[in-house]
N, C-alpha and C positions, 0 to 999 in steps of 0.2 A: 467377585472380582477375578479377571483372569489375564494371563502373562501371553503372551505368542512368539511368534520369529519377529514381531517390530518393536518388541520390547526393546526402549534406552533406561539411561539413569542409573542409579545407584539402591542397587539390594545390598545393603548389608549383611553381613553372618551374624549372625546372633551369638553371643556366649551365653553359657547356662549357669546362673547364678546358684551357689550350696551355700548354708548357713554352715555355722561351724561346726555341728553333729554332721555334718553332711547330707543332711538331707534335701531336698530344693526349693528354693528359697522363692514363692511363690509373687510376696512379695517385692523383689528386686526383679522378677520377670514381671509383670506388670509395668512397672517402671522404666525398666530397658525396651521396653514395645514402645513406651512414647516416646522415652532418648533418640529413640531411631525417627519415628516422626517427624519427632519438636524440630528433629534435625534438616529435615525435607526429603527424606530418605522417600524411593519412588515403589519401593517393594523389601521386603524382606527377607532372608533366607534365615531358618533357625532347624535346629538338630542337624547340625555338621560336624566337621573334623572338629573347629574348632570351639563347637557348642558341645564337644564332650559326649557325645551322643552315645558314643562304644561302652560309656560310665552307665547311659542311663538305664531303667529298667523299661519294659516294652509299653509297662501303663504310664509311667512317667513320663515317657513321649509323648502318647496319646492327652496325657492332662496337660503337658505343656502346650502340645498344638493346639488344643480346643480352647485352650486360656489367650495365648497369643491372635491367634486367628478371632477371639469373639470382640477384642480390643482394638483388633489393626483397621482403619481405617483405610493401606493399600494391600496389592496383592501379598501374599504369604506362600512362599515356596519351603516346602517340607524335603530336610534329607531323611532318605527311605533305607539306604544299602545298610543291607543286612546280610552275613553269612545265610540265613536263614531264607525259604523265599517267601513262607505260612506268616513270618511276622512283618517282611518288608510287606507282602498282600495286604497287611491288615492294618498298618500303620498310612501305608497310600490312600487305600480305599477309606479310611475311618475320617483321616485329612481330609479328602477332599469332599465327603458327604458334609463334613463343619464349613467346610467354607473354603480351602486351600485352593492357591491358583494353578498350582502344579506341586512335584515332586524334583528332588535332586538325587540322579544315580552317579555311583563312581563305582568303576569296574574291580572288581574283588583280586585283592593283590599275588593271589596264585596263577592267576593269566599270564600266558605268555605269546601262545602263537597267534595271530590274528585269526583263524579259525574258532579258538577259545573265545575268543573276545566277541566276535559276532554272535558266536553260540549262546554265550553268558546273558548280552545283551536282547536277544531274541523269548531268553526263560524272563528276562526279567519285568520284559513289555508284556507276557503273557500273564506275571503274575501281577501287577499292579492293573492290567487293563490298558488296552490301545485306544481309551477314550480319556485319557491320563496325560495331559500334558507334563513335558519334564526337561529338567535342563542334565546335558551332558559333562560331568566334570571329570578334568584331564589334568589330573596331578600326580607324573612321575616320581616328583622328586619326593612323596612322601608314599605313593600306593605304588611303588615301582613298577609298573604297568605302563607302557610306554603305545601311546595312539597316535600313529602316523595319522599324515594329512589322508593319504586313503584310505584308511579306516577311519578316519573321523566321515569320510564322506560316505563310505558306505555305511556305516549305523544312521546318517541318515537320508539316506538312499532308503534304505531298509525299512527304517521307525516317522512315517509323518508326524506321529505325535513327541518326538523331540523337536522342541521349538527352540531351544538354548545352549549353546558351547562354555561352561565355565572355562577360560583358558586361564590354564596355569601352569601350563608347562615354561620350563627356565633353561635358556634363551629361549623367549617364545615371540619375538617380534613377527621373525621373518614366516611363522607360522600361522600369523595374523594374515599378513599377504599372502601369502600362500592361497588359504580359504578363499577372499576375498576377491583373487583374480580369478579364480576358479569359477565362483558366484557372476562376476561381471562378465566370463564367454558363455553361461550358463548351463555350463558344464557339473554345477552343484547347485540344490534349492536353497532360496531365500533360509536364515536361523539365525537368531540373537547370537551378540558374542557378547557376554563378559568378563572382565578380568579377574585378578584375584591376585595371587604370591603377596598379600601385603598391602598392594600398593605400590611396591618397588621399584614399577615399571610404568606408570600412570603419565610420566610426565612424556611418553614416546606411544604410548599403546592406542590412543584414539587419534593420532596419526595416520596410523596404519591400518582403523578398519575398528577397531574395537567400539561397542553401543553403548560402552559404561562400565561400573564398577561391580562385582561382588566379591566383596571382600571385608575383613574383621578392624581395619585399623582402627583406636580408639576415639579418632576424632571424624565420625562418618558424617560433621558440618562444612566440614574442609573438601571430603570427598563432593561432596551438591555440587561447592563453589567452585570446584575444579574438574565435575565436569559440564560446569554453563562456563566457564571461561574458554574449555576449547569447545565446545559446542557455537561459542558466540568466533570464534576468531580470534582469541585474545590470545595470540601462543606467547607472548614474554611474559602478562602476567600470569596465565597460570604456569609459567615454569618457575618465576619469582614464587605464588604461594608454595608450590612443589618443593622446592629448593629449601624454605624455613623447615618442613615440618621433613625433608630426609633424615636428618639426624634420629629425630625418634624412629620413622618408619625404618630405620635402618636396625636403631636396636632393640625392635618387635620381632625382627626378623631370625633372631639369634636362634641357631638349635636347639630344643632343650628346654628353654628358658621365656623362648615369644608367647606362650598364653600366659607364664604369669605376668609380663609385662603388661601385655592386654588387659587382664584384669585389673592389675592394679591400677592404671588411667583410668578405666571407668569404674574403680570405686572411689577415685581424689573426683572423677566429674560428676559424682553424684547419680549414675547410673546402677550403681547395686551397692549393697551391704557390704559385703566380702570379696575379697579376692582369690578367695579358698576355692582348693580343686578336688576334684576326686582322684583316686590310685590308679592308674599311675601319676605324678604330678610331679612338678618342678615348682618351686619357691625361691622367687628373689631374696637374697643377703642384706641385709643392713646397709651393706653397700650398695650392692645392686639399685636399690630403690634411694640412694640417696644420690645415684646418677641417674636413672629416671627424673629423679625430683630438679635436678639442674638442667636437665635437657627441657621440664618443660618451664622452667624460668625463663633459660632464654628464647625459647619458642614464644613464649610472650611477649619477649619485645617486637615482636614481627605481628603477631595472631594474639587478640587479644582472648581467644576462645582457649588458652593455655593459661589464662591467670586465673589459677586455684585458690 
């Protein structure tokens, strides 16, 4: 199975399920491959920011990808960025000889001058292979790494084998247009765009150019339905469903604290055992999860796919 520049829909991110020793919970990955499915999810992304990746060990990876990828029925994109370029080599290449549809880079957060940036991304098509499709991910506000519109154009000017822009830079509307008019004087080649920050911005982003979703929120059945609703035309009701389910994606979105909330939805939806993180990690309070627990009550009276 493979992804390209006409990839639409929704890849979700994967989170990485630990039992309580903390070890990974093999079990609840399994599980969460078909969550994402059952869901109608059109590809997947797993070993990311928010699958904890920086937690895991380099074989851990590799048994996760080979595990996920022998189960997944759609494309499977592997995150690869590594300090390192001998283990990002060997975690791309090992993916995609099981099966992976591509890879996900995010540029190493000591970059600064766009010289760096191009340089980085030139070692890093060299070490995974320029027969390696891959998406580009553009997330300042947590890699402080900042890719203008012209360096997004020139990495793929540069790299044919980047077929994918995760946008997630915040405000990133007018960033979407940006690309896009670029694309329609043909002053920039055809590339996926998908979103991400959440979610937070879903109900304006395929407006403007965006092909779908990749992104962690824990109800990635809503994400399908919302985007066949603007895919079909329906812009009031996919801003009605958008509109029930802000409140949560708002407080996924918190500093600090958005993966445990994460977690803990998908283990009230029966997607993994635990909610447990590896070190570093934030845990919801007693409180915290018992506004969780009201936010998705009344999300239920809207979405029935909130009654736990």
């Amino acid at each position: 199975m493979t992804f390209g520049v006409d990839a639409k829909g929704v890849y979700p991110i994967a989170a990485t399920p630990f039992n309580a020793d903390l070890s990974v919970d093999y079990d609840s990955v399994d599980r969460l491959t078909e969550f994402y499915q059952d869901a109608g999810a059109t590809g997947m992304t797993i070993l990311g920011i928010l699958g904890e990746a920086q937690k895991l060990e380099p074989e851990e990876s590799l048994t996760i990808a080979r595990r996920v990828i022998a189960r997944s029925r759609v494309p499977v994109v592997v995150g690869v960025s590594n300090p390192s370029f001998a283990v990002m080599r060997r975690l791309a290449r090992e993916a995609t000889d099981a099966g992976a549809a591509g890879v996900m880079l995010a540029p190493a957060s000591h970059l600064r001058s766009d010289e760096q940036i191009a340089a980085y991304f030139h070692h890093c098509v060299e070490a995974i292979g320029p027969d390696v499709p891959w998406a580009l991910q553009d997330y300042p506000l947590t890699l402080s790494v900042v890719l203008s519109v012209p360096m997004i154009s020139r990495i793929m000017k540069e790299h044919p084998s980047c077929v994918m822009l995760k946008a997630e830079d915040w405000p990133g509307l007018e960033k979407i247009s940006a690309i896009r008019k670029l694309q329609a004087t043909g002053d920039l080649r055809k590339f996926s765009i998908l979103t991400a920050n959440g979610g937070l911005f879903l109900d304006f982003e395929p407006e403007r150019g965006s092909d779908g979703a990749m992104t962690g929120y824990a109800f990635p059945d809503m994400l399908v339905e919302l985007d066949r609703l603007h895919r079909e035309g329906e812009r009031d009701a996919a801003h009605d469903l958008f509109d029930a389910h802000l409140p949560l994606i708002r407080f996924e979105q918190q500093q600090g604290i958005g993966l445990a909330v994460r977690k803990y939805v998908l283990m009230r939806r029966g997607a993994i055992t635990s909610d447990v993180q590896r070190s570093p990690r934030s845990s919801l309070t007693p409180t915290g999860r018992s506004e969780v627990d009201y936010l998705l009550e009344r999300l239920a009276r809207k979405d029935p796919r909130a009654r736990l």
